[in-house]
C-alpha positions in Angstrom: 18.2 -76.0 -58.6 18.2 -75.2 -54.5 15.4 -72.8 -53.7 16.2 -69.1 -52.9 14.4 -67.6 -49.4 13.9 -64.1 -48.5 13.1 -63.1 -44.6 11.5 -59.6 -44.1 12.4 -57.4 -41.4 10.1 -55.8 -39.3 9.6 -51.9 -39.3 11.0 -50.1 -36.6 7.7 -48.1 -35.0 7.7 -44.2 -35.3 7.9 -41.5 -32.4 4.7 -40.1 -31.6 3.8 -36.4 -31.8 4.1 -36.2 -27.8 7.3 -37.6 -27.6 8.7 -35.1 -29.8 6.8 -32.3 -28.3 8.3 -33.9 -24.7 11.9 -33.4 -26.1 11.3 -29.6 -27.9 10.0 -28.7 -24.1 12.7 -30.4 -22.0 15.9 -29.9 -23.8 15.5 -27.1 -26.2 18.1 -27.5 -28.2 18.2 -26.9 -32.2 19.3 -30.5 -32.8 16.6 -33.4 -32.1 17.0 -37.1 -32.4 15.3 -38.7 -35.1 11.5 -39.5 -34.6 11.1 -42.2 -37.6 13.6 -44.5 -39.7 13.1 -45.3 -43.0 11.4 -49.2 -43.9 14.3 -51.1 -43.8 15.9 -53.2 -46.9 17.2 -56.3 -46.4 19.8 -56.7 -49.4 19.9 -60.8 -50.5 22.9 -62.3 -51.7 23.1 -64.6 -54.5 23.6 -67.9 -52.5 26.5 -70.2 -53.1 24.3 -73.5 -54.3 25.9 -76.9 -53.0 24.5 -79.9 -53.3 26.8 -81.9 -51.5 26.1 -81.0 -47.8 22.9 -80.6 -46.5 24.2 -78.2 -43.3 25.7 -76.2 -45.5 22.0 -74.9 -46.4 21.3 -73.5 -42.7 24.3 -71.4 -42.8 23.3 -69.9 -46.5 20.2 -69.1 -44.5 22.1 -67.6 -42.0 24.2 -64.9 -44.3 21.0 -64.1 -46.2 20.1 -60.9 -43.7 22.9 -57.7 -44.3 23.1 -54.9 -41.8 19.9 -52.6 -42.0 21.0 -49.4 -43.6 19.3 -46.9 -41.6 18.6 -43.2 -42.6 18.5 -39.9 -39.8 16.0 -37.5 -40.1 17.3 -34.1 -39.4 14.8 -31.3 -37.8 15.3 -27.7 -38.3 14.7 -24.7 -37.3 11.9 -24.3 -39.4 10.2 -27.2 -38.0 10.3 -25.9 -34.2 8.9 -23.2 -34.6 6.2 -24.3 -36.9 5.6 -27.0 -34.2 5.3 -24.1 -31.4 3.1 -21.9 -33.7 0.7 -24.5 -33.8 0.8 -26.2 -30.9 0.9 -22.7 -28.6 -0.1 -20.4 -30.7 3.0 -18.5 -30.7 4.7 -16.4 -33.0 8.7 -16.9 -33.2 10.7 -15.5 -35.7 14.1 -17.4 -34.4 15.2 -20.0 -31.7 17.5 -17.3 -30.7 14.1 -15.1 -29.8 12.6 -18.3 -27.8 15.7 -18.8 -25.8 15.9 -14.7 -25.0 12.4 -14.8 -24.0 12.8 -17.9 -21.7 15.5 -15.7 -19.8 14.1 -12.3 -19.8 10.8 -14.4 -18.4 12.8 -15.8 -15.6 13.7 -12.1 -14.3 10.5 -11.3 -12.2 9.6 -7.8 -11.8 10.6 -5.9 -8.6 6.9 -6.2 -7.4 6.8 -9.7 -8.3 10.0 -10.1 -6.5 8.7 -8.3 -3.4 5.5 -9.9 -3.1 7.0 -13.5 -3.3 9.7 -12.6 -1.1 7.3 -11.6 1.4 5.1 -14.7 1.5 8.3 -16.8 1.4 9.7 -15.0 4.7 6.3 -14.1 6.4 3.8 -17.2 5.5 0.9 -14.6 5.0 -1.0 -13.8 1.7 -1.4 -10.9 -0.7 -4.1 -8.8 1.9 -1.4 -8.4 4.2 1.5 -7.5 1.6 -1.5 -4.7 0.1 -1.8 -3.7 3.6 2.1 -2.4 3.9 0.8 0.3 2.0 -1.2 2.1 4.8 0.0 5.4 6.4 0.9 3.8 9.8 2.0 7.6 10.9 -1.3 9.1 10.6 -3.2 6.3 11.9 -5.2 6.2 15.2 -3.4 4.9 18.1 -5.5 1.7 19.0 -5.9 0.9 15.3 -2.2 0.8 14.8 -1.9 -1.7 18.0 -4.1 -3.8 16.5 -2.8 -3.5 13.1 0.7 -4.3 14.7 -0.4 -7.0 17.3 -2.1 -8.8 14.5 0.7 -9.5 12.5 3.1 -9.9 14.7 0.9 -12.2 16.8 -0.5 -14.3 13.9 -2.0 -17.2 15.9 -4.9 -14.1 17.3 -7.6 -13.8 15.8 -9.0 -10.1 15.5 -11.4 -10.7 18.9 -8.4 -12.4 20.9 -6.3 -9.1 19.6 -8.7 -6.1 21.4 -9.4 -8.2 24.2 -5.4 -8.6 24.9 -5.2 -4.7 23.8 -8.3 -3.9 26.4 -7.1 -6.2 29.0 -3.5 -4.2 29.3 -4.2 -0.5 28.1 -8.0 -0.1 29.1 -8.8 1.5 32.6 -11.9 3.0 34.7 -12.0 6.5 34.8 -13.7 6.5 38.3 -12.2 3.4 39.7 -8.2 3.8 38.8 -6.2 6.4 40.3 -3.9 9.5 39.0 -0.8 6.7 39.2 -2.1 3.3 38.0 -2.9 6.1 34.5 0.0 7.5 34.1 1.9 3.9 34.1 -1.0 2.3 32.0 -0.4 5.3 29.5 3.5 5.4 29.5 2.9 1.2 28.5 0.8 2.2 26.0 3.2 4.6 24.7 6.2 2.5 24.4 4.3 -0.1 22.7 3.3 2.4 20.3 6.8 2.9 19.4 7.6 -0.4 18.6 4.6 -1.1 16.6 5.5 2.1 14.5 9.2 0.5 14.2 7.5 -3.1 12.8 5.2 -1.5 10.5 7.2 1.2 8.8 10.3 -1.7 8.2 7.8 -4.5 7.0 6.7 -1.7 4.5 10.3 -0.4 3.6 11.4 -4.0 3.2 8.3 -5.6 1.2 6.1 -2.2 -0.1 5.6 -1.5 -3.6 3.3 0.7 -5.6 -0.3 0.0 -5.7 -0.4 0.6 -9.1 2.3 -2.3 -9.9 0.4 -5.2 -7.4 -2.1 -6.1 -10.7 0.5 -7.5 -12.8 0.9 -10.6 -10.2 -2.5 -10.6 -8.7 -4.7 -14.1 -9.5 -8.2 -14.6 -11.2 -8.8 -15.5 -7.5 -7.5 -12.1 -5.6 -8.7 -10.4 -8.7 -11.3 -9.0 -7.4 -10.5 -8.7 -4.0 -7.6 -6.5 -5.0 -9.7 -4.2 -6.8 -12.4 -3.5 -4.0 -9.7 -2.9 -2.0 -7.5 -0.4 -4.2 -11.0 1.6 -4.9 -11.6 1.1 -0.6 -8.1 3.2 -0.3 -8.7 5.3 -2.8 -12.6 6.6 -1.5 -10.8 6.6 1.8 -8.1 9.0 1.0 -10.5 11.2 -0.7 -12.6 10.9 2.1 -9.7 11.6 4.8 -8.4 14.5 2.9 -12.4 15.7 3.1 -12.9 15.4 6.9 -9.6 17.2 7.3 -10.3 20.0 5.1 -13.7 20.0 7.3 -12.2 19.7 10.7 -9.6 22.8 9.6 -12.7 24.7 8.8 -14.5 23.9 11.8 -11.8 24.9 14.0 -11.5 28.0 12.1 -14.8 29.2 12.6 -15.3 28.2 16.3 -12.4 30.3 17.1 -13.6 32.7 15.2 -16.8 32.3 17.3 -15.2 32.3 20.6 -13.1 35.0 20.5 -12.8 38.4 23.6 -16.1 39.7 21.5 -18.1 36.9 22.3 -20.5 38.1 24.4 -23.1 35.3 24.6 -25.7 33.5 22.6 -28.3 36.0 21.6 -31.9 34.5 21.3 -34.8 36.6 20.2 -38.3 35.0 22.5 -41.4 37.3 21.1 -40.1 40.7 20.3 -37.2 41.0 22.6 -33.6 39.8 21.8 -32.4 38.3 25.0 -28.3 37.3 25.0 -27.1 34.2 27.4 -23.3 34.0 28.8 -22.3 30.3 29.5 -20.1 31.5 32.0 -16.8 29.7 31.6 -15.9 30.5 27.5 -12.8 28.3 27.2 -14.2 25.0 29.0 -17.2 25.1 26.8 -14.8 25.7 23.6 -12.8 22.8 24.3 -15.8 20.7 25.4 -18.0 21.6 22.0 -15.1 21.1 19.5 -15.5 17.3 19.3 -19.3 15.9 19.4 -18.2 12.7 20.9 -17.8 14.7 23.9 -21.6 14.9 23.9 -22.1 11.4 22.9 -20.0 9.5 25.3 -21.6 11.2 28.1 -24.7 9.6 27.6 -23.3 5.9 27.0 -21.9 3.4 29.1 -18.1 1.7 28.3 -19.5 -1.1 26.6 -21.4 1.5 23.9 -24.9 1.3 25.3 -26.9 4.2 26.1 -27.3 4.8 29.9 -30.4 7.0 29.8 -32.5 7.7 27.1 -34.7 10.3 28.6 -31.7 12.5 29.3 -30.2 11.9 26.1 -32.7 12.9 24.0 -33.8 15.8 25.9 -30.4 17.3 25.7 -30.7 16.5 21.9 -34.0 17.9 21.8 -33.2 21.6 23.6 -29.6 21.3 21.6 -32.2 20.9 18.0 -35.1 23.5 19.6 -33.1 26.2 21.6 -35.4 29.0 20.7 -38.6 27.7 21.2 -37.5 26.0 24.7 -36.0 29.2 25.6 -39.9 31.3 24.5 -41.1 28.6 26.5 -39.0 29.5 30.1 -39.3 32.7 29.6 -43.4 32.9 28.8 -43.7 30.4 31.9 -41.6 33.3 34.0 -44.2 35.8 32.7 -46.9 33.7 33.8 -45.5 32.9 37.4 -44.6 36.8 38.3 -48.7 37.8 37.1 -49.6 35.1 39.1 -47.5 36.4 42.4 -48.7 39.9 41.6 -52.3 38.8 42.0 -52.1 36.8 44.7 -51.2 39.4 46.8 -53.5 42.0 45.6 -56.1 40.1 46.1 -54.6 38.9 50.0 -55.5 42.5 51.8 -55.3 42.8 55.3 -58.8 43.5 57.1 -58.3 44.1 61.3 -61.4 44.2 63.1 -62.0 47.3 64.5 -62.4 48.1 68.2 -64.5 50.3 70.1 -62.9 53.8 71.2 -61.5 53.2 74.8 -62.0 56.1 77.6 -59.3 56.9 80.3 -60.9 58.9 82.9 -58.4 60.5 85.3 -59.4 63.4 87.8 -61.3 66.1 86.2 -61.4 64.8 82.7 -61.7 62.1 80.3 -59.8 61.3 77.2 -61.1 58.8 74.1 -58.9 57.3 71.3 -60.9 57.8 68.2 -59.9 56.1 65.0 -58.6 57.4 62.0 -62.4 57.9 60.6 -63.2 60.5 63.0 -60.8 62.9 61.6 -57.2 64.1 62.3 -58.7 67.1 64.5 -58.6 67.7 68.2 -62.5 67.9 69.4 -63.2 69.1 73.3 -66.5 67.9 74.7 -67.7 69.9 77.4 -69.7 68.0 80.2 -72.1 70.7 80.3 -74.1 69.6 76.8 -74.3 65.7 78.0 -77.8 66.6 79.3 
């Protein structure tokens, strides 16, 4: 009897977790290959025994393996989305929900849109998309140059941008005449223009609400974005403040300086006493804006060119009544001190001895006034 041999096949190793994970993410499709076939069978076949050749043997061997019936393991829906709730964490009810999601996900928001347009065509970061929101139209004329010169010169720093800006539009007021002004001015102007133009079309091309810029703001401009919204927000308030203030100051100082403004009135001891400045309408225009004050004590560069004479300006400006008490009690003083100077200066002439003028038959004397306003008549006949 010939003896019967068996080989054993080899199991065919499993997908791993990741693999299949790999494929759900790549392909997303319902239908997945299959991640692990069944141990295979090998089915033996009764063996034709001959004795008579010995070869024949080796080819029994030969036909003893059969084809490995292999089994596919299917994957359903079921089992995607149990995969994703564990794995993410993610509630799912369909595949037909995931692949609506993945496309309503892939249509940004209009600020999102903006914002990454921007920094695809401009190069710059999220400060400088916030900053389209400033009102360029109500800004101050050398903060808007700036503004414009350092965006559209990006390679300045904020240093090399007023020092261009003072080299081109700054002039001495003693030094440049009533021409080299005007054309330094009318420069200034037309720049202005064209830095309003940039501005308000970078913000009509890339501005969107404030209140939208969170939903695609990073952990790292987090922050950064809120000090600034609650910066714009203080500084609106504030602005809306000073104007409110400047209207009311305005108000009142014409209301000061109107045809019954007679002068200031200050009261020095008992008396009220009233000072006219003269010219009303050079003093109004001159006292409306305090810098006017300021810049007349300071050099261009900001330093203070005399401190004595600023803060005695400051001082009589704080302490007008008691430097006025003070004048006039010193003018007092002076006109008691003239008075008594000269009534104390009288006039004393020495006094001279009556003179006689003796001509023919009789003499005349002068007498002073101490003799008496009378005519007196000496007769020669008593002088013995």
């Amino acid at each position: 009897m010939s003896e019967l041999k068996v080989k054993e096949v080899s199991n065919v190793p499993e997908k791993s977790k990741a693999e299949i994970e790999q494929e759900l993410l790549q392909k997303h499709e319902e239908q997945f290959e299959d991640s692990a076939p069944k141990e295979e069978t090998t089915v033996i076949a009764e063996e034709e025994i001959k004795t008579e050749e010995p070869q024949e043997e080796v080819k029994s061997e030969e036909k003893i393996e059969e084809e490995v019936v292999k089994e596919d393991y299917q994957i359903g829906d079921k089992d995607v989305l149990s995969f994703i709730k564990n794995r993410y964490n993610k509630e799912i009810n369909s595949l037909d929900d995931l692949f609506e999601q993945k496309e309503s996900n892939e249509e940004l928001p209009a600020d999102v849109s903006a914002y990454l347009k921007f920094k695809k065509e401009t190069g710059r970061g999220f400060q400088d998309f916030v900053n389209l929101n400033k009102d360029y139209d109500s800004m101050d004329n050398d903060q808007l140059l700036a503004e414009y010169w350092s965006q559209s010169k990006p390679h300045l720093d904020a240093e090399d941008v007023q020092f261009e800006l003072d080299n081109r539009f700054g002039y001495d007021e003693d030094l440049a005449d009533d021409k080299e002004k005007r054309q330094i001015n009318i420069a200034k102007k037309e720049e202005l223009v064209k830095a309003k133009k940039y501005l308000n079309n970078q913000k009509e091309q890339y501005s969107v609400p404030l209140e939208s810029s969170s939903s695609f703001v990073s952990k790292d401009e987090q922050s950064d974005y809120e000090a600034y919204k609650k910066y714009v927000q203080e500084s609106n308030s504030m602005q809306e403040q000073n104007v409110k203030r400047q209207e009311y100051f305005t108000k009142k100082t014409n209301e000061l300086f109107s045809n019954d403004f007679k002068g200031f009135d200050f009261k020095v001891g008992e008396k009220d006493m009233v000072f006219n400045p003269g010219n009303l309408d050079k003093m109004k225009s001159t006292q409306s804006d305090i810098t006017n004050f300021i810049n007349a004590h300071i050099n261009e560069d900001g330093f203070i060119k005399d401190a004595a004479a600023y803060h005695k300006s400051l001082a009589v400006a704080m302490n007008s009544e008691s430097f006025a008490k003070f004048f006039y009690e010193q003018g007092k003083a002076d006109a008691v001190s003239d008075i008594t100077k000269e009534s104390k200066n009288v006039d004393m002439p020495v006094r001279k001895a009556p003179e006689s003028i003796n001509k023919g038959g009789f003499s005349v004397t002068a007498l002073g006034n101490d003799h008496g306003s009378g005519l007196k008549i000496r007769s020669k006949k008593n002088k013995n």
